[in-house]
KOLKE-315297 format. One record per residue (C-alpha): x, y, z. Coordinates in pm, 1 decimal. Each point is the difference from the previous one (the first is absolute). Layout:
PT / X / Y / Z
...
***
This chain:
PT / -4601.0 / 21751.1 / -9155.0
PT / -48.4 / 284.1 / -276.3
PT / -118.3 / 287.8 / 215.4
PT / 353.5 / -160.1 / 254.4
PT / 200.5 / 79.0 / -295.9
PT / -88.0 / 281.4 / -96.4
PT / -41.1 / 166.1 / 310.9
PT / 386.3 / -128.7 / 84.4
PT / 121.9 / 169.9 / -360.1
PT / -194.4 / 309.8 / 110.8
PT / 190.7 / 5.9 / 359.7
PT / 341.8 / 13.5 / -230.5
PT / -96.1 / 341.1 / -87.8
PT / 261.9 / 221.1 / 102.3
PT / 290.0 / -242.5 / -83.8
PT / -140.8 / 30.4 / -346.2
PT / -19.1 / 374.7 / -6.8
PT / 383.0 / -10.1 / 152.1
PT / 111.1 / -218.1 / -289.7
PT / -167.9 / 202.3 / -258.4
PT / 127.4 / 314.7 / 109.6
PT / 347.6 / -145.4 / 38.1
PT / -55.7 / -121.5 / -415.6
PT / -144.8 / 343.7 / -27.9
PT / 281.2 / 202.6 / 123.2
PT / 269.2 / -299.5 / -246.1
PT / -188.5 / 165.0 / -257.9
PT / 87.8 / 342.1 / 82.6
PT / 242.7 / 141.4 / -224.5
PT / 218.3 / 106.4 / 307.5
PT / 56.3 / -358.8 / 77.0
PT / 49.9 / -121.9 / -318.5
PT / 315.6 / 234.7 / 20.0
PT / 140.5 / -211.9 / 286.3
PT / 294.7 / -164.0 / -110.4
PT / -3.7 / -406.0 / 132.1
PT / 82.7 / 47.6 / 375.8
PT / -200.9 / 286.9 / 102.5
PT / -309.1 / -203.8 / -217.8
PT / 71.1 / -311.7 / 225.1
PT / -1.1 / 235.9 / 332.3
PT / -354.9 / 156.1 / -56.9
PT / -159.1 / -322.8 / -74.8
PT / 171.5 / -194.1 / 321.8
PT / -123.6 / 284.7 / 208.5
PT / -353.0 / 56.6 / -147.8
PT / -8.8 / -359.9 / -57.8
PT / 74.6 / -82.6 / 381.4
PT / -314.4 / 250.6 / 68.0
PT / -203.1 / -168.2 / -256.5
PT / 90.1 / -377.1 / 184.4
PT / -75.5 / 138.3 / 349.3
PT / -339.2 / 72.8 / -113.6
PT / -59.9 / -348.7 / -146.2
PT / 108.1 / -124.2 / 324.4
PT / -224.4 / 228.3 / 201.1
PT / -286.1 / -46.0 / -225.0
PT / 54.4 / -398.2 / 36.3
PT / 29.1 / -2.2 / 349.7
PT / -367.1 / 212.9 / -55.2
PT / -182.8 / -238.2 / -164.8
PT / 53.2 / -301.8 / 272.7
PT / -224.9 / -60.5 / 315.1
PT / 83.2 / 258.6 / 241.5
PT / 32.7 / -344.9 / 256.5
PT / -374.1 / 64.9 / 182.7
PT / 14.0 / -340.7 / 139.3
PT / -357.2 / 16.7 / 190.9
PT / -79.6 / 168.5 / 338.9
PT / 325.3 / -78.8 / 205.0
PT / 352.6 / -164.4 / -61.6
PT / 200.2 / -147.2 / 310.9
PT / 341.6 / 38.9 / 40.9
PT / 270.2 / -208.4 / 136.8
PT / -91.5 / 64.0 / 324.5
PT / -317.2 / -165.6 / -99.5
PT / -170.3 / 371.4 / 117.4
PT / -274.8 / 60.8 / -276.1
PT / 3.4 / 371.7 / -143.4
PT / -317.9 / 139.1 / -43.8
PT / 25.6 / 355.2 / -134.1
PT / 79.3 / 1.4 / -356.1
PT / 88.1 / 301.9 / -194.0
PT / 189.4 / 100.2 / -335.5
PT / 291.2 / 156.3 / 31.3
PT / 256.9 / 20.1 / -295.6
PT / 380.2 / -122.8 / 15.5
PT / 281.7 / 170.7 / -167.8
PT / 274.2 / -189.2 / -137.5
PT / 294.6 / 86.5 / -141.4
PT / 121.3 / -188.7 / -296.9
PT / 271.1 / 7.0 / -262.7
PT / -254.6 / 167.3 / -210.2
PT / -73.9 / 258.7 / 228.7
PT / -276.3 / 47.4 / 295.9
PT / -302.7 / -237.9 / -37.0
PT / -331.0 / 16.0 / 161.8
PT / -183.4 / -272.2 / 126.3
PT / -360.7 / 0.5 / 147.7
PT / -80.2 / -263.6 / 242.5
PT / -212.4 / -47.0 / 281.5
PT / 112.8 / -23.4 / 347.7
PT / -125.7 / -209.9 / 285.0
PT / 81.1 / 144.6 / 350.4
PT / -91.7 / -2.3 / 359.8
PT / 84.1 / 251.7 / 271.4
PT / 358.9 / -91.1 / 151.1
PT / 86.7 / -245.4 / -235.5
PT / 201.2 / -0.6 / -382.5
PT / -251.6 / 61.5 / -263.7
PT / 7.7 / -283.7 / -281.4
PT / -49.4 / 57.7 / -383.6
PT / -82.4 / -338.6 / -169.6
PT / 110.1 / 181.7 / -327.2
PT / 326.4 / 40.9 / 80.3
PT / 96.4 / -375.5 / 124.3
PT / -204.2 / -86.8 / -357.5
PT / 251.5 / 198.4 / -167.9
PT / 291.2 / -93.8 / 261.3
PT / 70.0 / 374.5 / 53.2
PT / 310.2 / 75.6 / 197.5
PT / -80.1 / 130.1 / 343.4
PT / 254.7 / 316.8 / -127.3
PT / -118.7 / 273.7 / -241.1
PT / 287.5 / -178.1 / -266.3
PT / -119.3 / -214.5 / -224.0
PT / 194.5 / -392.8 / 3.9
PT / 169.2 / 115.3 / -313.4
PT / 112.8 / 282.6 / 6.1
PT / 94.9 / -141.2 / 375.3
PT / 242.2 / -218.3 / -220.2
PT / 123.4 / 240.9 / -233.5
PT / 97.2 / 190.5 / 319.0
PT / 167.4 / -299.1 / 107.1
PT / 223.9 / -67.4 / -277.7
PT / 192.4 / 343.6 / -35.2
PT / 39.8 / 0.6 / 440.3
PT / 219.6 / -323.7 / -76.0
PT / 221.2 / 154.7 / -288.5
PT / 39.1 / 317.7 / 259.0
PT / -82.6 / 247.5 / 228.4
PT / -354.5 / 76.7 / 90.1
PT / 44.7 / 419.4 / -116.7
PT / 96.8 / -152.7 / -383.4
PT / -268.5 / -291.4 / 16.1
PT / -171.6 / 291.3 / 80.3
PT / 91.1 / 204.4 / -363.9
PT / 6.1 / -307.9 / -164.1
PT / -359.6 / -90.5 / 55.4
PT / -106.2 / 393.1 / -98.5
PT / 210.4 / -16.6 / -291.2
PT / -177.8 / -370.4 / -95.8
PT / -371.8 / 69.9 / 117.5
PT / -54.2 / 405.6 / 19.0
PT / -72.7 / -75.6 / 358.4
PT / 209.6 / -89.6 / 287.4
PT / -51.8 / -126.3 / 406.3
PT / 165.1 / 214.6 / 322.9
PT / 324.2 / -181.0 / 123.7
PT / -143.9 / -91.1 / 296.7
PT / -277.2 / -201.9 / -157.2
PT / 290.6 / -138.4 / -248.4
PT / 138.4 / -118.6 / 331.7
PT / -274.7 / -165.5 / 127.1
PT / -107.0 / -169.4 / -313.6
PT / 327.3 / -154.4 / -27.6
PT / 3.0 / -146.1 / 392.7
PT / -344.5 / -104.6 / -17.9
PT / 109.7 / -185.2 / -374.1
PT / 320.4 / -204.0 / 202.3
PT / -218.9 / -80.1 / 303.8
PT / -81.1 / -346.0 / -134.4
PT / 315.9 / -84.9 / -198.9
PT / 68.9 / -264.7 / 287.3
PT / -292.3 / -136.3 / 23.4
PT / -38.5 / -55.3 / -388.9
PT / 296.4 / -219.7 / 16.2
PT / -106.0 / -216.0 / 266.0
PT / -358.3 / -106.4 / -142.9
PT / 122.2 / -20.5 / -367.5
PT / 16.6 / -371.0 / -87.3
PT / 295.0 / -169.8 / -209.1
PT / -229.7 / -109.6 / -240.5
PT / 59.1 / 426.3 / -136.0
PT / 338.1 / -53.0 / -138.6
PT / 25.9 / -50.5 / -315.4
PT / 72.0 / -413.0 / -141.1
PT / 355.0 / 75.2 / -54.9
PT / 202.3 / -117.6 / 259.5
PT / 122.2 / -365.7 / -77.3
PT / 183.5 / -236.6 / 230.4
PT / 290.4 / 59.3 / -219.4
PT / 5.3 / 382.3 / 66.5
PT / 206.7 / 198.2 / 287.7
PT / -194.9 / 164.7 / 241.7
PT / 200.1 / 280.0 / 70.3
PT / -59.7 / 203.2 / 349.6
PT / 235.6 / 320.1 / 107.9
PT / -27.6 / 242.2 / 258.1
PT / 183.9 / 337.7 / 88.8
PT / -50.1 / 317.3 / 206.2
PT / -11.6 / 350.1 / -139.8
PT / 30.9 / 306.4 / 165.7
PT / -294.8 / 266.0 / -34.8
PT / 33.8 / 345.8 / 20.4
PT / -303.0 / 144.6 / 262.8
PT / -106.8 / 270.4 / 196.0
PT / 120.5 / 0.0 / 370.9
PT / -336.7 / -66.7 / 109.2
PT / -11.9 / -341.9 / -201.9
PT / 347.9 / -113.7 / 164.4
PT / 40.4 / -249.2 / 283.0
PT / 83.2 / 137.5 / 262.9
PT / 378.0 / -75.0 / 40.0
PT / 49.2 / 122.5 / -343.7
PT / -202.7 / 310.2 / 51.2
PT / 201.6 / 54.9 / 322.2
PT / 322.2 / -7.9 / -160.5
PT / -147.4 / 226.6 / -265.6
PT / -160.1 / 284.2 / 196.8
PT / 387.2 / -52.4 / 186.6
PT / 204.8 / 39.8 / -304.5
PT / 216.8 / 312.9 / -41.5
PT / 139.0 / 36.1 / -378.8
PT / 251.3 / 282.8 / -88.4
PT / -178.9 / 87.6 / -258.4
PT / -386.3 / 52.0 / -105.8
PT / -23.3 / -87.0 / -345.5
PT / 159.6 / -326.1 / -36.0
PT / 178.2 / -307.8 / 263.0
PT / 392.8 / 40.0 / 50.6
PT / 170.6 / -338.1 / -83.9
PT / -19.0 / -232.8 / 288.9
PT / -327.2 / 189.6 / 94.8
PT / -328.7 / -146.1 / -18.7
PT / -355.0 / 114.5 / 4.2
PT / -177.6 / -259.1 / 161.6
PT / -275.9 / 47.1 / -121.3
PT / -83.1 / -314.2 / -181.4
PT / -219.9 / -311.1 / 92.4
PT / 78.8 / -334.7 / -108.7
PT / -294.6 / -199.2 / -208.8
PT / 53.6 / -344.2 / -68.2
PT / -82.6 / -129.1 / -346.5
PT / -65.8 / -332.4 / -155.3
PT / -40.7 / -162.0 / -282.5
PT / -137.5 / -389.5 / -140.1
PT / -27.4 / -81.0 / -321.4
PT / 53.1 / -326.0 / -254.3
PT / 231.7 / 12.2 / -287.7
PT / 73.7 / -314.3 / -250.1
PT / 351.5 / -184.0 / 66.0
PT / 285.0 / 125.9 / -240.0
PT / 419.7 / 3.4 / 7.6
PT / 169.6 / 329.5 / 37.6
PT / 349.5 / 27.0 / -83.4
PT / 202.2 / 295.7 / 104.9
PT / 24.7 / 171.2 / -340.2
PT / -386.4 / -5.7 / 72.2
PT / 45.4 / 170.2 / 326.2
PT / 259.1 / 229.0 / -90.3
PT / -243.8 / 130.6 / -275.3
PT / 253.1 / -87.4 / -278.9
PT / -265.3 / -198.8 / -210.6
PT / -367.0 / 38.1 / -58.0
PT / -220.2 / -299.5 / 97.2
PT / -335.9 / -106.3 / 6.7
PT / -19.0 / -66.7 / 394.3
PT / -352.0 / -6.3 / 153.7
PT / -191.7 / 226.6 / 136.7
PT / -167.1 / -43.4 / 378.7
PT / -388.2 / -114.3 / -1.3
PT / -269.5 / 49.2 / 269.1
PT / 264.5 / 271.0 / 169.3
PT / -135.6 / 162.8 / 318.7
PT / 201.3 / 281.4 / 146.8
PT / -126.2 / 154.3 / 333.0
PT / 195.1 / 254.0 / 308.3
PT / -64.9 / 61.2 / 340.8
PT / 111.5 / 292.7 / 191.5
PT / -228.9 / -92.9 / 287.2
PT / 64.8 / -344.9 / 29.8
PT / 357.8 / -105.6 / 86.6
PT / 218.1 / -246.5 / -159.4
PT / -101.1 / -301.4 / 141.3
PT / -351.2 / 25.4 / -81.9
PT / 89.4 / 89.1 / -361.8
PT / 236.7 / -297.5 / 5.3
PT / -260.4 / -196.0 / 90.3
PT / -271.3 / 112.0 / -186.3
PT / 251.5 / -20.8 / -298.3
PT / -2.9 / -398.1 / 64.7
PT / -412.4 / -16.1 / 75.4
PT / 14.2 / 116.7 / -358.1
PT / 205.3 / -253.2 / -162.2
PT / -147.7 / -303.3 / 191.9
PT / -323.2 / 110.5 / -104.1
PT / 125.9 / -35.7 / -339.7
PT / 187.0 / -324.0 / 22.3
PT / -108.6 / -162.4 / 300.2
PT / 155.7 / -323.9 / -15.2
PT / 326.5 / 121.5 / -131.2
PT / -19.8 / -138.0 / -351.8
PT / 229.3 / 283.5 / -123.9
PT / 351.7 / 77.7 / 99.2
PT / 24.0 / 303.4 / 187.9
PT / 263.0 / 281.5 / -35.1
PT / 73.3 / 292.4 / 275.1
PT / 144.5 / 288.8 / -131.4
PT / 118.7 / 228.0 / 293.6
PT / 276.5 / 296.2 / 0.7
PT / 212.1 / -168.8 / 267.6
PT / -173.9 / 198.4 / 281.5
PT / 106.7 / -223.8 / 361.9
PT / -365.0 / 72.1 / 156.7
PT / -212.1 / -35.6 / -268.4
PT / 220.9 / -352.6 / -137.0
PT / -53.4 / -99.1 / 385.6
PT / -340.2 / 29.9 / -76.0
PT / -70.3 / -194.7 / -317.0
PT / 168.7 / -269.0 / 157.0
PT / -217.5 / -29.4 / 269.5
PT / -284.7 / -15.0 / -237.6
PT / 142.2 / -239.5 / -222.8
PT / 71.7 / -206.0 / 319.4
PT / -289.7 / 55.1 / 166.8
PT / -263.3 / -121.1 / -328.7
PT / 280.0 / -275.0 / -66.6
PT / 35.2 / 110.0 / -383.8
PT / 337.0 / -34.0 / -208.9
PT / 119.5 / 290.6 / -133.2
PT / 289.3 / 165.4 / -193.6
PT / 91.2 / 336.9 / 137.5
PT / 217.7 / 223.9 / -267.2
PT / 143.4 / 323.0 / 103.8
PT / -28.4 / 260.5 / -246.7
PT / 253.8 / 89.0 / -149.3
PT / -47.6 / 346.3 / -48.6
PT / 88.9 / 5.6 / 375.0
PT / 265.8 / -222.3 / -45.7
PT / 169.7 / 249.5 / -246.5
PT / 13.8 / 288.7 / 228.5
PT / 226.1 / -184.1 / 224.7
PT / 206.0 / -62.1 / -308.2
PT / 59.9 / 388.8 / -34.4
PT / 34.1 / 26.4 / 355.8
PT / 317.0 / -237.4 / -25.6
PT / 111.9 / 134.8 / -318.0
PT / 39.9 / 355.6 / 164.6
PT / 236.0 / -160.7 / 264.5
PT / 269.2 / -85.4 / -341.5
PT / -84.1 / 249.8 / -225.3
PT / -99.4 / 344.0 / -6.1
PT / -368.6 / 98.9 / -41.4
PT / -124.2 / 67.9 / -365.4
PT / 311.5 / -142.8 / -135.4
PT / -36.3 / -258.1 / -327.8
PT / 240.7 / -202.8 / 254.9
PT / -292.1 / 8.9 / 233.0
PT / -266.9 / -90.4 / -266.3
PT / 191.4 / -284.8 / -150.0
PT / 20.5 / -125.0 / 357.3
PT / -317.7 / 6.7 / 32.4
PT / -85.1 / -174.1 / -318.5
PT / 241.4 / -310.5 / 42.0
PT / -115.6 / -128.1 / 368.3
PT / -372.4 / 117.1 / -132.4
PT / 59.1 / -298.1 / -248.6
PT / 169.7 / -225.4 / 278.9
PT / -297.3 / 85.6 / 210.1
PT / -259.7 / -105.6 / -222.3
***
């Protein structure tokens, strides 16, 4: 157990030498001129070099997965021919390497016990840096995930990899949803509470190519009279409707118009075990649907009153009431009445002129009457 020890301090070697160099050159009086921010960049980036070599040097010092003379595969085809051969990996600290030996067998996929030991992704990205990848697509484009991740790590992964990474990440989204059991919410949803469902459609901006193909018809079709932006009346048709939904519990409370109307703070509620999910490949009657899998998952014998809010939209209200029919639940449907308030403005602007305080006030008084 010593001479283990010992020899696994000894294998740290060059990590050590990296972090006393980096202490070293702190010592220097050229760095102690540094003011605070150019101090904190030299140490992240010979700090990140110092950390990929205690990662390297750790991934050193374990079995190199020699599992005996053979190792079968799926296929239940035994590989015979083993071999070490090195992986690279790319990590947020930088490029890693990892020895490992590899069974293989003419015609068939080589198999490294090592790297299901260490649950390796079958890409050269590490799971981590996968997900750091993954968070700045969502917030934007894939060229300034791109900078964002450089800017973050020192490193950064080609678009078309970002691309990839993010498909192969959504690919079981579905499925997750399906096999996760109620017993994962959270213990907060009483029979007292609401539980609140609401559904809507949103248009998405997308390349021709990801268009159905009546929209992209229309599209590759349209003639605008001018280039750099749509002509009132004109549209680009270039959008593609995804259908979202929403279920979540929230604890029974009054609201009284001044509430509404923003006039006075309160102390509503806030929504518990909220799931929020869109579809652009799915259509609306699958979302609708799943949309009510999710709550009757949740409250299965209908212990809770249930509360629709839609936007007032004739196919998609068609819709809900089928379901609600259909499972034989009770349920109060609300229109929203942010929708409700554009047709206010739309009558106003038949008695008044637009952007008048006539107009406004309008507005205001049968918003009130409304609610």
């Amino acid at each position: 157990m010593e001479a283990l020890k010992l020899n696994n301090i000894q294998s740290f070697n060059n990590s050590r030498i990296g972090f006393s160099a980096l202490l070293d050159e702190l010592s220097e009086k050229s760095a102690q001129k540094l003011d605070f921010a150019g101090l904190e960049e030299l140490v992240t980036a010979k700090g990140r070099e110092v950390l990929r070599l205690v990662v390297e040097e750790a991934l050193a010092i374990r079995d190199h997965g020699d599992v005996g003379k053979s190792v079968t595969g799926a296929d239940e085809i035994p590989r015979t021919h083993r071999k070490t051969r090195p992986r690279t990996l790319q990590t947020g600290l930088g490029e890693v390497c990892i020895n490992r030996v590899l069974y293989s067998k003419p015609g068939l996929e080589s198999l490294a016990p090592k790297d299901a030991l260490l649950n390796l992704p079958p890409e050269k990205y590490s799971f981590p840096l996968q997900k750091h990848v993954i968070r700045e697509c969502i917030r934007g484009s894939f060229d300034s995930a791109k900078t964002s991740v450089h800017a973050a790590l020192g490193n950064s992964i080609p678009k078309r990899q970002e691309e990839e990474i993010l498909v192969k990440a959504a690919q079981d989204f579905d499925d997750f949803y399906l096999t996760r059991s109620v017993k994962n919410h959270r213990e907060v949803n009483k029979n007292s509470d609401f539980l609140v469902l609401s559904t809507d459609g949103k248009g998405i901006v997308l390349r021709k190519e990801g268009l159905r193909e009546a929209t992209r018809k229309r599209a590759e079709a349209n003639e605008h009279k001018m280039t750099t932006r749509l002509s009132k009346g004109e549209k680009s048709n270039g959008k593609r409707m995804a259908q979202v939904a929403t279920v979540y519990s929230i604890k029974c409370h009054k609201r009284t118009i001044e509430d509404i109307l923003g006039k006075e703070k309160t102390d509503a509620p806030k929504p518990e075990s909220k799931r929020i999910w869109a579809s652009l490949e799915q259509d609306q009657k699958t979302v609708i649907k799943s949309m009510f899998d999710e709550a009757s998952q949740r409250d299965p014998k209908q212990c809770r009153s249930w509360v629709i809010l839609v936007d007032g939209q004739k196919a998609q209200l068609e819709q809900i009431k089928k379901e609600v029919a259909k499972r034989k639940r009770k349920a109060t449907i609300i229109l929203d009445i942010v929708h409700v308030i554009e047709y206010l403005w739309k009558a106003a602007h038949e008695f008044f002129k637009e952007g008048t305080k006539e107009c406004e006030e309008w507005v205001k008084k049968n918003y009130e009457r409304v609610l």
